[in-house]
C-alpha positions in Angstrom: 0.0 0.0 0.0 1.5 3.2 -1.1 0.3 6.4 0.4 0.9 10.1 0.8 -1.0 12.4 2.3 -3.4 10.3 3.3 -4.0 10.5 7.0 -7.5 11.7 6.6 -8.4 8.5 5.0 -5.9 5.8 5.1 -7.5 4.1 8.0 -10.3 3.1 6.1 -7.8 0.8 3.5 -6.4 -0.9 6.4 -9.1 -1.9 7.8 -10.4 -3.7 5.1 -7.1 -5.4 4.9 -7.8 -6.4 8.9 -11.0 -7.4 8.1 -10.0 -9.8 5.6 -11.7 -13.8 6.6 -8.2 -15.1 6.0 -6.0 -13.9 8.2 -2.7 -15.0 7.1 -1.0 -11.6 5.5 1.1 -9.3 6.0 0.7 -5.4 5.0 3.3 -3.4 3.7 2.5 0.6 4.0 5.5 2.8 2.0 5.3 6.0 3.3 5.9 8.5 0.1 7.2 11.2 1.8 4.4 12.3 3.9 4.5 15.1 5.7 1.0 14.6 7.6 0.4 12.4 10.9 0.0 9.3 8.4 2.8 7.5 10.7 1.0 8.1 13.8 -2.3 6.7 12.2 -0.6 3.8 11.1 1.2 3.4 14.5 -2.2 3.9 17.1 -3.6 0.6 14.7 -0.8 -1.3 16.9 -1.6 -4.7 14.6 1.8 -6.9 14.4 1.2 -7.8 10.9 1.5 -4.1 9.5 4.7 -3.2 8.8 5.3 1.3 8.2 8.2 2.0 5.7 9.0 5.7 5.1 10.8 6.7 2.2 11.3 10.1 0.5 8.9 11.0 -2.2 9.5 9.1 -5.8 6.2 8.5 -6.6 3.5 5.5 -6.0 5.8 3.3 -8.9 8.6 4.2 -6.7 6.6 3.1 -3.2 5.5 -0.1 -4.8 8.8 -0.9 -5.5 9.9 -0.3 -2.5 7.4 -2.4 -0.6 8.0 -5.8 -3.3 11.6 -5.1 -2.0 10.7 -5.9 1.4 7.5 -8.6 0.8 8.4 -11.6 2.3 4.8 -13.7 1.4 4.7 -16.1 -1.6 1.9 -13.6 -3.9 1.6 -10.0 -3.6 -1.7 -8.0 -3.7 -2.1 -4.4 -3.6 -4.7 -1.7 -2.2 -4.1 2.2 -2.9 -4.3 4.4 0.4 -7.8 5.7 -0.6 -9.5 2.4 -1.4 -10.8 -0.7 -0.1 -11.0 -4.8 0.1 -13.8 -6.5 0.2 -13.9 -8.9 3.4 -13.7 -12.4 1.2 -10.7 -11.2 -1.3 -7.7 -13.1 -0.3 -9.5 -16.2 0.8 -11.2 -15.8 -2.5 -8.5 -15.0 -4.6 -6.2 -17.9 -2.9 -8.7 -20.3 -3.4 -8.8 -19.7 -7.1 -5.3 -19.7 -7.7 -4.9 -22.8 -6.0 -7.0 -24.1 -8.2 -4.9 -22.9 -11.2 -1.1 -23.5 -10.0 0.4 -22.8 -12.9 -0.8 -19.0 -12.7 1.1 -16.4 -11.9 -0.7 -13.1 -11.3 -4.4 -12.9 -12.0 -7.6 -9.9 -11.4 -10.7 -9.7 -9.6 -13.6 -7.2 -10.5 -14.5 -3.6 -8.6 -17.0 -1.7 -8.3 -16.4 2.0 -8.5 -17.5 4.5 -7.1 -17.3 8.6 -8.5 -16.9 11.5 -6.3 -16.4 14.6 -7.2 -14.5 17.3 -5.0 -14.1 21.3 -5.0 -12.1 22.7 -3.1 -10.7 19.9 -1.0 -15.4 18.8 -0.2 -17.3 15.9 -1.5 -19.8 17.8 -4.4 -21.3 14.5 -5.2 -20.9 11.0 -5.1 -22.2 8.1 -6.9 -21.3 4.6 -7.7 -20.3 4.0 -11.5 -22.4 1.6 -13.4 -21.8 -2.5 -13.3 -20.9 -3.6 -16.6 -21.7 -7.3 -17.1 -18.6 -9.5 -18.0 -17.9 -13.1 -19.3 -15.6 -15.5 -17.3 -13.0 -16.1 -20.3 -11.2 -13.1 -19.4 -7.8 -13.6 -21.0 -4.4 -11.8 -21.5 -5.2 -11.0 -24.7 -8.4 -8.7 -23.7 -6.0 -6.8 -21.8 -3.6 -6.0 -24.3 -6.4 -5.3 -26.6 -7.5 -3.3 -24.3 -10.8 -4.2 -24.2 -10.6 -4.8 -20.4 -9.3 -2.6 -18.4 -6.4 -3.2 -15.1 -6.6 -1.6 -12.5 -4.1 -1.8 -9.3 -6.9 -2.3 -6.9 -6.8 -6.3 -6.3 -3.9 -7.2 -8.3 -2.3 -9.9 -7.6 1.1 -12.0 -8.8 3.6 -14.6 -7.8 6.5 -12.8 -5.5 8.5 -14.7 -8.7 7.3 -11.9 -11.2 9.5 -9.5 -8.9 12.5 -11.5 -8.6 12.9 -11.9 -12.4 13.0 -8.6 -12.5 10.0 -6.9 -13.6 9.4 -3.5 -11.8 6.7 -0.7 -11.7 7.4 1.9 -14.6 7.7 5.1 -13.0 8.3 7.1 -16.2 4.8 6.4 -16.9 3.2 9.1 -15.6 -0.8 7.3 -15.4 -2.0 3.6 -16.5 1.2 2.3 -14.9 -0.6 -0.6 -14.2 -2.2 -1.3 -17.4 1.9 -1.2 -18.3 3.1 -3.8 -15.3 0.0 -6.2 -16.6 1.7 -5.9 -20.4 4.9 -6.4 -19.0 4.0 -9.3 -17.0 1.8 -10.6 -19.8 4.9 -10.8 -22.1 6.9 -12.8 -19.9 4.1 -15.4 -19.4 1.8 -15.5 -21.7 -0.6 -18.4 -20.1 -0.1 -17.1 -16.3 -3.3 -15.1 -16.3 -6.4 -15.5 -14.5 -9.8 -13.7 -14.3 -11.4 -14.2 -11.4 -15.3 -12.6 -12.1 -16.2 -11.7 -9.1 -16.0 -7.8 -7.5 -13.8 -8.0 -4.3 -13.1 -4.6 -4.0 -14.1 -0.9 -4.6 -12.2 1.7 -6.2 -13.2 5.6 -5.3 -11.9 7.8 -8.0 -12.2 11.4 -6.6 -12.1 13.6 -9.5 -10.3 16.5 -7.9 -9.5 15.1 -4.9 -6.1 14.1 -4.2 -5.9 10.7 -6.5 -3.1 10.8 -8.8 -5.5 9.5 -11.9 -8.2 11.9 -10.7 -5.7 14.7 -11.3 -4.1 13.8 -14.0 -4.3 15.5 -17.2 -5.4 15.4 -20.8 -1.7 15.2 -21.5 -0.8 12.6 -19.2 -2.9 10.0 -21.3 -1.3 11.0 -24.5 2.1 10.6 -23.0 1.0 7.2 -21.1 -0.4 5.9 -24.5 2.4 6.8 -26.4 5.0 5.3 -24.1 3.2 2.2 -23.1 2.9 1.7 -27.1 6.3 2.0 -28.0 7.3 -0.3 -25.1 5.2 -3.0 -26.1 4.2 -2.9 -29.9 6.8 -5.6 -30.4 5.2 -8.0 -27.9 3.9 -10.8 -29.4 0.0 -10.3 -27.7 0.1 -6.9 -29.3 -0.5 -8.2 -33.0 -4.0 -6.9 -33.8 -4.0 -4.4 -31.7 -6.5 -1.1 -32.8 -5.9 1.2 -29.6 -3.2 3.1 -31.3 -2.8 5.8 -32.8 -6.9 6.1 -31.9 -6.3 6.5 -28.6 -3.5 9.4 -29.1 -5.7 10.9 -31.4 -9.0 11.0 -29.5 -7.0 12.6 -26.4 -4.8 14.9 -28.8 -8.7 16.1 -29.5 -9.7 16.5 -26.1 -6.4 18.6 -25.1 -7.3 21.0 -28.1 -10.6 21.5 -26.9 -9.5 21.7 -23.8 -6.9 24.8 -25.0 -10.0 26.3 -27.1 -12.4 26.3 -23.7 -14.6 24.2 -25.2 -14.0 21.3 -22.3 -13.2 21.8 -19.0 -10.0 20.5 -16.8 -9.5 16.7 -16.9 -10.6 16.4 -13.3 -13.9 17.6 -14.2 -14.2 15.3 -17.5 -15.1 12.2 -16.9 -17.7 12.7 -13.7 -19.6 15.1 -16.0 -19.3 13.0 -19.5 -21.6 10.7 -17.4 
């Protein structure tokens, strides 16, 4: 779990780690550079199984790295500061990789819900529609693109680290989108979709989420790069994300410039 800033909220994310029905886990929290009470909050909790690492700030690719430097469990899940577990997840999630041992990292569903902020207060909230999915999730929807990662519930093999695949922190958004390609390459038939929602995901546009505040530019330079990184993987043939993705948010920029949209933060809540 990588946090910054987030004493205010933080304690809500543990919890649902604590709450978990299997209780066999540790939790890693990488401090990015916080300059709040976060270490205090984490402290008061007083649970042995939470371990508090505080580095300076590099970033949340950075903090992750950090923390799979220091994991000492055979799979690795992750939780942002600002979001939640569900109770059953890692029993859940355990139970189907052990039925699949020759996976490696695999994805649950979310539920999401929007919020939208001004001025540091909740405007409005509401969850984000359910979209029905089929079980035969594979690797190859992802790299189509035609389902979406998100780091929220996450898992993979301690292995995937050791061999030396590491969070991109050049990427400035849809890092991990990038670590499931990468990951992806290197073993083609280690994915599994597990279809059921075990956590949610809060995306507060203008809050203090790095994806809520990103900008219109930050997916043209995150499509860009992740393209040019991957084209030459194999699961990439067929691909028809890019240039149309570029293009689409090279549009949205402009109109962005011209008035005619408003800041990125604001974009999606009120496209809805």
């Amino acid at each position: 779990m990588p946090t910054f800033n987030r004493a205010h909220i933080i304690s809500g994310a543990i919890q649902s780690v604590i709450s978990q029905t299997e209780n066999n886990w540790e939790l890693i929290i990488v401090d990015d550079g916080s300059s709040d009470n976060t270490k205090q909050i984490v402290n008061h909790i007083g649970d042995a199984r939470i371990r508090y690492v505080f580095q300076p700030n590099t970033g949340v690719a950075g903090a992750r790295n950090q923390g799979l430097s220091i994991v000492t469990g055979e799979w690795v899940a992750y939780l942002d500061s600002d979001n939640e577990l569900l109770p059953g997840y890692l029993k859940t999630m355990h139970g189907h990789l052990k039925e699949h041992p020759d996976k490696v990292f695999a994805l649950p569903r979310a539920s999401r819900v929007l919020e939208q902020y001004e001025n540091g207060k909740l405007i409005q909230s509401m969850p984000d529609k359910i979209d029905i999915v089929s079980d035969d999730i594979t690797i190859h929807d992802i790299f189509m693109r035609t389902f979406h990662v998100d780091t929220n519930g996450l898992i993979h093999r301690r292995d995937v680290y050791e061999g030396g695949i590491r969070w991109d922190s050049t990427i400035p958004v849809m890092e991990d989108w990038d670590l499931a390609l990468t990951i992806g390459t290197k073993y083609p038939d280690g994915f599994l979709f597990v279809n059921e929602i075990l956590c949610t995901y809060y995306q507060r546009f203008g809050g203090d989420g790095l994806r809520s505040n990103s900008t219109y530019t930050d997916n043209i330079t995150a499509f860009e790069k992740i393209y040019k990184k991957h084209k030459d993987d194999p699961l990439m043939n067929g691909q028809t994300w890019y240039p149309e993705s570029v293009e689409r948010w090279e549009k949205r920029q402009r109109d962005y410039e011209a008035g005619k949209l408003p800041p990125y933060s604001q974009f999606y809540y009120t496209s809805l």
